[in-house]
N, C-alpha and C positions, 0 to 999 in steps of 0.2 A: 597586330599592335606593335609586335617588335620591329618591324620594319616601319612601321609608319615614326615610330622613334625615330630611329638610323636615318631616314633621310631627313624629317625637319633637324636632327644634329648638323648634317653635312652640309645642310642649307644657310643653319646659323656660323659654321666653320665659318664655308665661303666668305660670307660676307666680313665676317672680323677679319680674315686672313686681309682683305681688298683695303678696309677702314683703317689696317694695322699699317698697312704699306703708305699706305698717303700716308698718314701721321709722323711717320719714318721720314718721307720724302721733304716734310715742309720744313721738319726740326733740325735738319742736319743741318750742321756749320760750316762743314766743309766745301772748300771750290771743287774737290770734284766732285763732290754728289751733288749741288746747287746744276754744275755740268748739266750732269746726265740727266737729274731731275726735268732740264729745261728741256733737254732733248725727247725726252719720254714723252712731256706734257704737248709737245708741239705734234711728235707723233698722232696721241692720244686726241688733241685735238681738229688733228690734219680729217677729220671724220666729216666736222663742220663746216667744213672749208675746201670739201671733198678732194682733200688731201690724201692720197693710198694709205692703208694703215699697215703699221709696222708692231711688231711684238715689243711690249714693253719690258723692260729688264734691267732691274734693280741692283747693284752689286752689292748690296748689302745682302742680296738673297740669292748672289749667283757664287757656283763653287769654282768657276774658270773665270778670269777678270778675260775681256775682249779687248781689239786693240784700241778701241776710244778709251778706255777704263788705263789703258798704260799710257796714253798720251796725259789725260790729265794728271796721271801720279805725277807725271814729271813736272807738269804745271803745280803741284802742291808742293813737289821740295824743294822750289824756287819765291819768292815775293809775291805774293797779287798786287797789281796793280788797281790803278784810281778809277779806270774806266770800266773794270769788273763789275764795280760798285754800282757803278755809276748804271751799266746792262742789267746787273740786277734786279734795281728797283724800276727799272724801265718794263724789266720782265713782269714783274710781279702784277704791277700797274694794266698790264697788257692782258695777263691772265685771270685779273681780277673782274674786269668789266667782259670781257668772255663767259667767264660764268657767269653773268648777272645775265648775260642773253641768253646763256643756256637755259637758264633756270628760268626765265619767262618765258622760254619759246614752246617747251617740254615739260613744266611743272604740272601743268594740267592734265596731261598725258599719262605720267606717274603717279600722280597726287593718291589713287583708288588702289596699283599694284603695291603700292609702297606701305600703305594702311596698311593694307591684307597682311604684306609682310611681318611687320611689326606686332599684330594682333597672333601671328600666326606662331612668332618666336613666345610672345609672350604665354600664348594656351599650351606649346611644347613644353616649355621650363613649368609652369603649372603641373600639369598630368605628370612629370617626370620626379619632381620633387616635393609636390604636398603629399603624398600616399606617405612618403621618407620622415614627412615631419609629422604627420599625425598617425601614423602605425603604433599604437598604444593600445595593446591586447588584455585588458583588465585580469585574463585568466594564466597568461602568461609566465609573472613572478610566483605565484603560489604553484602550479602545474609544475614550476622546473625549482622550485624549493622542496616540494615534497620530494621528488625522483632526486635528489640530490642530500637529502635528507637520507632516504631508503638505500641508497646504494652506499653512504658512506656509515650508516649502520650495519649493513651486509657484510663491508671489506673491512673495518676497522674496530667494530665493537668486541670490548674483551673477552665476552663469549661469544659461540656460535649462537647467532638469531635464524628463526622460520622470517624469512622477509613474507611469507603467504599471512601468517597470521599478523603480524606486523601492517601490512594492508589493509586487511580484515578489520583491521581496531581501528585504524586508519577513517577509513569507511564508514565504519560504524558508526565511529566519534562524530563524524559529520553529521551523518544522515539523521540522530538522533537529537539534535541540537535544533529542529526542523517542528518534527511534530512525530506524533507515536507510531504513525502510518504511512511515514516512509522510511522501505526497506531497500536492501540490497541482496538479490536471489545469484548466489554462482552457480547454482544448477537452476537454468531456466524450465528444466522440466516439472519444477516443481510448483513453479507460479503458473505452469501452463494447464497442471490437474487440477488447481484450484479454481482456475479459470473457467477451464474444460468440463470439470469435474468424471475427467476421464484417462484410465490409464488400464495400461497391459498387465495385469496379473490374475489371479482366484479370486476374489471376493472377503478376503480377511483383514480383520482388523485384529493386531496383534500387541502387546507389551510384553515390556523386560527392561533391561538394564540397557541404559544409553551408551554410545561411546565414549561421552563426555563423562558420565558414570563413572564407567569401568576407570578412563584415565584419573579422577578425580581421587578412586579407590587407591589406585597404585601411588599417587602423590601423598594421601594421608597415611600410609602403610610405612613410607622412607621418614615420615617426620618423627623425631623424638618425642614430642608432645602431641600425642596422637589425640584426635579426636572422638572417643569411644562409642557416642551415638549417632555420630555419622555414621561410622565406621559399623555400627550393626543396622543401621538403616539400608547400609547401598547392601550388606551381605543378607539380608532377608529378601531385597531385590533380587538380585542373583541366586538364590537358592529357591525362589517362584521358577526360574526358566520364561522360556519364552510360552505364555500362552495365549489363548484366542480370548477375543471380549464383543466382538464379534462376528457372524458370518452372514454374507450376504445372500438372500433367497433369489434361484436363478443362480447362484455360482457355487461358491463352494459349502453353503449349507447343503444346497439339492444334493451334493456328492457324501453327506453325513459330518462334515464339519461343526462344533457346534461350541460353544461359549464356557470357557473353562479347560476348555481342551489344551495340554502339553506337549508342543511340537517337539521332538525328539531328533528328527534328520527330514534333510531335504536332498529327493530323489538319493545319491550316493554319499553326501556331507552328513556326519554326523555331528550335533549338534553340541557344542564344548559346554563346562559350567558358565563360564567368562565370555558368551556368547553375546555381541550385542544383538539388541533388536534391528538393528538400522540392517547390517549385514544380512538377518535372516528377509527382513522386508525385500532388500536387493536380488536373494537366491529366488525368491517366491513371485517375482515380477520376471516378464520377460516378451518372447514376441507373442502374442497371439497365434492360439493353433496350436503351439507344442505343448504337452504334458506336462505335469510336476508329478513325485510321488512323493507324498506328504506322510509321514511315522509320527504317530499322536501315542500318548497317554489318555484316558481314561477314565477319571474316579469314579468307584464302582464295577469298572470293567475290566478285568483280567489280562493281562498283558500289552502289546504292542500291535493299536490300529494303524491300517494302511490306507488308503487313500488316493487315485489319482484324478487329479481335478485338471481340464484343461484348461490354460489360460484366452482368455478372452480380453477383448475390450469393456475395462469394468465401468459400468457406469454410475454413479452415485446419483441415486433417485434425491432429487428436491422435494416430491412429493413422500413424506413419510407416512401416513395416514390416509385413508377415503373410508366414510363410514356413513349409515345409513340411520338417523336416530328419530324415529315414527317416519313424518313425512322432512325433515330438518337434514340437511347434507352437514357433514363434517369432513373441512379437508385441512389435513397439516402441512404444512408449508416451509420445510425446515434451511433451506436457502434459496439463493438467486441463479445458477449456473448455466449453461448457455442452453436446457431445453427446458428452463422452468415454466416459461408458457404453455410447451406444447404438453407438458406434465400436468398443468395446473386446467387445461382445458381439456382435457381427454377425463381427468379426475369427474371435471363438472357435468360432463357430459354423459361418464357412467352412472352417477347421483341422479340426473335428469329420467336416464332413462329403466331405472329400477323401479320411481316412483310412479313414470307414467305404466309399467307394466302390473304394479301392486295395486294401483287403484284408478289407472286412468288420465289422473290426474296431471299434475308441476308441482315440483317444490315449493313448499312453503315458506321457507327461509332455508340460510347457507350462512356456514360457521367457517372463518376463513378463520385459519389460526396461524400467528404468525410470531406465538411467545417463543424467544430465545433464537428467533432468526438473525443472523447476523449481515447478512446481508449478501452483496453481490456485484452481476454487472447492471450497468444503468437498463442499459436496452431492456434487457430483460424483465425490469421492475415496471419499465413502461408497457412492453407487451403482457403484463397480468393485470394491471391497473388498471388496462383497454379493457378488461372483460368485463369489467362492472361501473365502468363511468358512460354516458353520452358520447355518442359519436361528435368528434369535431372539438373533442373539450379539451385544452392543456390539462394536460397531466405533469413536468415538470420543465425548470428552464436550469439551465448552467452556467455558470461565468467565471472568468477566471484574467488573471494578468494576463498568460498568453496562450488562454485557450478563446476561443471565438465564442460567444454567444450562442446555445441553441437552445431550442423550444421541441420542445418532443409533446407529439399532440394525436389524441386516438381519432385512428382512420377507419375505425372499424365499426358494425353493432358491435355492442354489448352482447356477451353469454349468456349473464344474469339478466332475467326482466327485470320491471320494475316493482308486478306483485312479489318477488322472491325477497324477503325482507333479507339483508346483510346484515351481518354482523361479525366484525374483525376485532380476535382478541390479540393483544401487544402487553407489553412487563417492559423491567427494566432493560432487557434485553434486547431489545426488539430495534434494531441499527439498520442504518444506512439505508439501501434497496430497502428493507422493508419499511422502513419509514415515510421513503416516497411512496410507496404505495396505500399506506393507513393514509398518509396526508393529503393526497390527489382525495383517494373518498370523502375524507372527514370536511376537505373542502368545495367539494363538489355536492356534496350529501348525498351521495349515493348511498351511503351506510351509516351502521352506529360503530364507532369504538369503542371496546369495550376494554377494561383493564386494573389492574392497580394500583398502577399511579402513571408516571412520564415514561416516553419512553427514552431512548440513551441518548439522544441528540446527537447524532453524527451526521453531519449536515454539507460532508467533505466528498469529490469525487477523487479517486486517483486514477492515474494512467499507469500500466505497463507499459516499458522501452527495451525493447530488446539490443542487449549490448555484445559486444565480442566474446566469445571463449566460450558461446551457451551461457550466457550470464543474462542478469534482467534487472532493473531498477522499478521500483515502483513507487512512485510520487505522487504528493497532491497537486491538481491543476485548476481544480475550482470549487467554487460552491455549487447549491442546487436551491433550489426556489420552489416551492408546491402552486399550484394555479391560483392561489392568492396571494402571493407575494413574498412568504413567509421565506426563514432561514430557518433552518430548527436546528443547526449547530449551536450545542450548550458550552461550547467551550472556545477560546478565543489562543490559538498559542503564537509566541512572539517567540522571532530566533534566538536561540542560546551562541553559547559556543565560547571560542578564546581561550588564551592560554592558561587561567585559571579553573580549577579544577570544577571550582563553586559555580562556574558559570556552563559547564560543559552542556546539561542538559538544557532543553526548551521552558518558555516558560510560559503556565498553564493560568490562564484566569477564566471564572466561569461567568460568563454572559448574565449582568443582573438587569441590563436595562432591559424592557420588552414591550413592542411596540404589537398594537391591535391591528388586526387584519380581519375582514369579512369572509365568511362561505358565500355558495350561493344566490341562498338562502336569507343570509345578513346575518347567520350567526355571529358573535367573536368568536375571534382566535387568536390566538399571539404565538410570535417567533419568540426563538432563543429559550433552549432548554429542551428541546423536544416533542413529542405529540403527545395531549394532554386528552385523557379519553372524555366520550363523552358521556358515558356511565362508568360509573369506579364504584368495582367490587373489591372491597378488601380482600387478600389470600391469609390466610392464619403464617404468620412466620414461621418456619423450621426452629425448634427448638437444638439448643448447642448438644445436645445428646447427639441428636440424629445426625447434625452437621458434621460430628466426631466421627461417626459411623460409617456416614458416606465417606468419608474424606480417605478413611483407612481400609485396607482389604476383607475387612470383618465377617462383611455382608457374604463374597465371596467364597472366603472359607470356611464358614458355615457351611454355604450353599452344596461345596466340594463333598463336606464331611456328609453332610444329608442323604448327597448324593450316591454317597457309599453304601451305604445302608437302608436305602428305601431305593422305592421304584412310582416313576407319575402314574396314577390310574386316573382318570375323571378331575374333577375338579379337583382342586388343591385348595386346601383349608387348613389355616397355621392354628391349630389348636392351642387352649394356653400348658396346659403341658410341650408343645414343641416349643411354645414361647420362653419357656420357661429354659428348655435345656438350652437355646440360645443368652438366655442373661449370663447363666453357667460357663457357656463358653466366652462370653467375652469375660468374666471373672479370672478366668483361668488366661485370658491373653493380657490381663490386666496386671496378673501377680508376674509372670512371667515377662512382662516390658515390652511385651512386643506389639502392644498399644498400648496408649494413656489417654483413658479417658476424660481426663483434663486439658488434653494438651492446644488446647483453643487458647488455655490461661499460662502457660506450663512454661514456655519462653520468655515471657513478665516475669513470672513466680522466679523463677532458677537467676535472672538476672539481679532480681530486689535481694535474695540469698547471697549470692554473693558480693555485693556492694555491703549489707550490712555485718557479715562475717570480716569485711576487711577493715572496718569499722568498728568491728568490736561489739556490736550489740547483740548479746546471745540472746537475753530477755526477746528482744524483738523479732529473731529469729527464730526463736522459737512458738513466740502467736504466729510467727508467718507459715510454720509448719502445723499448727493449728488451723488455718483458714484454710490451708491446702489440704486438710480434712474434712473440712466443712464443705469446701467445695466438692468434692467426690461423694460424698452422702448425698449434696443436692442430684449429684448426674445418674448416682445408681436411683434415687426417688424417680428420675423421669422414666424410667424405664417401665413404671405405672403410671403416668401421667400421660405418657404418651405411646401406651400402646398400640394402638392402632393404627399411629401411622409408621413406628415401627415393624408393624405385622406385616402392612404393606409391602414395602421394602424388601424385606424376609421373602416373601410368595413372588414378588417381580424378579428378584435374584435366580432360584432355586428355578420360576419357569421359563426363564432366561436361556437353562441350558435346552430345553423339550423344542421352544416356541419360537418361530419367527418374528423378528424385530414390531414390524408390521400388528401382528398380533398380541403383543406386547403394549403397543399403544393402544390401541383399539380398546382392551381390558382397561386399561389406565382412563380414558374420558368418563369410563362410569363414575368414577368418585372424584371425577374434577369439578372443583366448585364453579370453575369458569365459566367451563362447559355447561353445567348445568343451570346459572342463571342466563346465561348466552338464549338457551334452549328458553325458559322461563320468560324472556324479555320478548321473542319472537311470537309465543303463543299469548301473550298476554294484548288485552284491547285498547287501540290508542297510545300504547305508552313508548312503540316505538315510534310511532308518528309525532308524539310530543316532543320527544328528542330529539329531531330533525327539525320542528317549527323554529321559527325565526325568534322571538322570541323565550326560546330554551336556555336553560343554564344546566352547567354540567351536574349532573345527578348523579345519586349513590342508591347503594342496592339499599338503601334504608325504603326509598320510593315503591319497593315492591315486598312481597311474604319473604318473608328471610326465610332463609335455610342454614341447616346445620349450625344453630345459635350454639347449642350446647357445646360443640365441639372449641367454638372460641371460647366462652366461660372456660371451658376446663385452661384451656391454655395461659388465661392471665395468671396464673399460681406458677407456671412454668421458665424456665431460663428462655430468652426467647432471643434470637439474630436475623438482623436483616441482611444475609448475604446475597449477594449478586453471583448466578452460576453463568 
């Protein structure tokens, strides 16, 4: 291309240099250039006249005059004479009607080179100089504002700055301005496990004090107005240490690892007070194949256990759950990661074949549970979706500004027949990947939904991009569609951002218009908000006692203390004498501060304290220290109101440390109400066929024998919150 420049330039020279010199030649005044001029042009035209041709030569553009060029000087510093004039116009005369023959004799000739030429100058100067006038790079001025921003805060600002975190906010500030679900990962390895849902270490799942912790600690430590309950929240952090929460079966449970456990040193590092977690995670990962020696504590157990686990490629099962309940499969489904299919069909296919060895038979129904999944990758939501919809059926589409249109559609049979009644339970929880997949069914009717109310509506796909440094972005790129048309994104966000602070974040509106979409079948359905089950069983809400409970290490260190002191034999049964010594111990972490059982209110309460103290109103301050009595009466009363599913709790804790995760769940479906009208709706005649007919409307469990009435009666007397876990 550079060459193809360079000569149409040289081409365009030529020609000016040629058009420049005539113009030279016509304009001048003088007798000796009219001379030479005459002599040139007779040369020049001695061609036509097959006259020998002679080199033409200009003195205006020669650096040596020749000696016709000194003869006329001398004719110029002498008079012209009348008959010069007179040759002149004779000349001009002469060379006028010359070209007038040239130009008819030869016009036709040139008339097609001459175009070309002209088109050819004019497409050069085009390609050479519009790229120049429209090179306007919209990314450009901001790109080289920020770097000129950064580096003259790096070399000039009156303190020393981290320019790394300086980027970081940088960054962050943008990407936040966006929507909630795009991130920016500097260690890509960590978007890759999530992806993966796989990495090099034991099998632990570990807490303790952050690094951001620890720094957060040493900043409130240097300030004069210290913050007193921070300041014993992160130091009861830090005086837990680092312990396990859990261990995974196949890794480092199999090696005796177990939940509760006080890591002490890894392999030769002994383990500091001021240790974060992040660091210990770091020692305890590594290549696959080598050893770790893992030094635990114990509760109950006598000094310093050892441990060596080798590290593997850990894989984090999607499949939590596979259970057997009469002839009914139950499988839990706790995310989307890159082997969720072949998890989720291996699952179905053990369920399959227990039943046909117990009785001969096939399953009678399948319990796909998908409460509190959060979701995943696409593919993956479509190859489990494939297992229970028609071969050939859309299962979802994507669109996007500048992502392309596709349509992901099952090429496969089904795993599930058609006798095998479905039934997928979904919460508030229940996002994304799994979404698509409740909504492929719900619109296909291959199944019933089952639930207690919407689910989360995330209706957003993103892409990972892998960037320089091991870094990674992850962005939205589209929507997703279920095979009737539908968006189930409940929320609609428009970009924030600018230079005002008020404007920095995104801004969130919830989708109120919703438009009717068919199954099938011809049920309705509607977009925006969600997937709407098509039986809804209400859950009893978690009463503020227990939410208190969970939220604090309570549970925990009861468990620990227990642990001390007792030993698992057979089943485990929380008597109410043990129940009892647990109120005792929260009483006693209660006098002691080191929970508050209020403290759902307790952030309100302390803030309304001190506005009206500055205020002056003691009177009022002091009902407000009344009501902050009234309310702890109420919380220690649930403590009887809700005992049983306190009990609960208590017995999953304590067998938490004996039991594997797995078994754990499995225990847990007996007393899930979900579960059991799931189970309830399957065995039941026609009514899950009703629910699929075309003209169906969504149903509640009022339509069948309730269960557990009384347990809800007791609960309306009780504190009662709808949180989202």
């Amino acid at each position: 291309m550079k060459n193809f420049l360079r000569v149409a330039l040289l081409l365009v020279s030529h020609q000016s240099y040629n058009c420049l010199a005539f113009s030279v030649l016509q304009i001048e005044k003088s007798t000796r250039c009219r001379k030479v001029l005459r002599k040139s042009l007779k040369v020049r035209l001695g061609t036509v006249n097959k006259i020998p041709q002679t080199r033409l030569r200009c003195p205006s553009f020669s650096s040596k005059p020749t000696e016709d060029d000194e003869v006329e000087s001398k004719s110029v510093n002498g008079k012209e004479s009348i008959a010069d004039d007179t040759d002149d116009a004779d000349w001009i005369s002469t060379f006028l009607s010359k070209v007038n023959v040239f130009i008819k004799q030869y016009f036709q000739l040139i008339k097609v080179p001459l175009a070309s030429f002209i088109a050819g100058c004019l497409l050069t100067v085009t390609i050479i100089f519009l790229p120049l006038i429209n090179n306007h790079d919209p990314l450009e001025k901001p790109v080289t504002l920020f770097e000129t921003i950064l580096s003259d805060l790096e070399l000039r600002y009156v303190d020393e700055v981290n320019t790394k975190k300086l980027f970081q906010t940088g960054v962050s500030a943008m990407l936040r301005s966006l929507d909630p679900y795009t991130e920016f990962f500097e260690k890509n390895d960590d978007i890759q496990e999530s992806v993966s849902g796989k990495y090099g270490g034991v099998g632990l799942v570990i807490t303790g004090a952050t690094k951001e912790t620890l720094e957060e600690n040493n900043e409130l430590q240097q300030q004069e107005d210290q913050d007193e309950k921070k300041i014993l929240a992160i130091k009861r952090s830090v005086d837990r240490g680092i312990r396990v929460v859990n261990a995974f079966e196949g890794y480092a449970f199999d090696y005796g690892m177990r939940v509760g456990d006080q890591l002490v040193a890894i392999d030769s590092t002994v383990l500091k007070d001021n240790q974060s977690v992040d660091s210990v995670r770091d020692m305890l990962r590594g290549e696959p194949g080598l050893p770790v020696t893992i030094k635990y504590k114990r509760d109950g157990v006598a000094g310093v256990q050892e441990a060596v686990v080798p590290r593997k490629i850990v894989k984090i099962r999607d499949v939590s759950c596979v259970s057997l309940l009469d002839d009914i499969g139950y499988v839990q489904l706790s995310g989307f990661s890159q082997d969720a299919g072949a998890e989720t069909r291996k699952a179905i296919f053990t369920l399959q074949d227990a039943v046909l060895q117990k009785n001969g038979g096939e399953l009678q129904g399948l319990i796909l549970d998908l409460r509190n999944n959060p979701g995943g990758l696409l593919n993956s939501a479509v190859d489990v979706a494939a297992m229970f919809v028609p071969k050939d059926s859309d299962i979802v589409s994507a669109r996007g500004r500048g992502f392309p249109g596709v349509l992901y559609r099952s090429r496969s049979t089904p795993v599930v027949p058609k006798s095998t009644k479905l039934v997928v339970l979904v919460n508030s929880n229940t996002a994304s990947a799994a979404e698509i997949v409740s909504g492929a069914i719900q619109d296909l009717d291959s199944g019933v939904i089952q639930g207690s109310g919407r689910t989360y509506g995330k209706g957003l796909v993103q892409n990972v991009e892998e960037l320089p440094y091991n870094s990674a972005l992850k962005f939205t790129v589209a929507k997703y569609y279920t095979p009737s048309g539908r968006c189930i994104q409940s929320t609609n966000y428009k970009e924030g951002g600018g230079l005002k602070l008020s404007d920095a974040s995104y801004k969130a509106e919830q989708v109120k218009s919703q438009t009717t979409f068919y199954t099938q079948s011809g049920r309705e359905v509607k977009d925006g908000g969600g997937i709407v089950p098509d039986y809804i069983v209400k859950t009893p809400e978690a009463s503020a006692l227990e939410v208190t409970l969970l939220r604090s290490s309570v549970f925990s260190d009861f468990a620990s203390e227990w642990s001390t002191k007792n030993t698992l034999s057979g089943n485990l049964q929380i008597s109410d004498d043990l129940y009892q010594q647990f109120i005792s111990f929260c009483t006693k972490k209660q006098k002691s501060k080191e929970i508050r059982l209020d403290s759902l209110y307790s952030s309100s309460l302390d803030q309304l304290h001190q506005v009206l103290k500055q205020s002056g109103y003691k009177q009022t301050d002091r009902d407000l220290d009344s009501l902050q009595s009234s309310i702890l009466k109420d919380l220690e009363n649930d403590f009887i109101k809700y005992k049983k599913d306190i009990k609960e709790d208590i017995a999953q804790n304590i067998l938490s440390r004996y039991l594997p995760e797995s078994m754990l769940i499995e225990r847990g479906t007996k007393e899930d109400i979900q579960v059991k009208e799931a189970v309830k709706l399957i065995k039941s005649k026609g009514q899950f066929e009703k629910l699929l007919a075309k003209d169906s409307k969504i149903s509640s469990k009022t339509d069948l024998p309730s269960v557990n009435t009384a347990r809800n009666e007791a609960r309306e007397s009780g504190v009662k919150l709808n949180l989202k876990w």
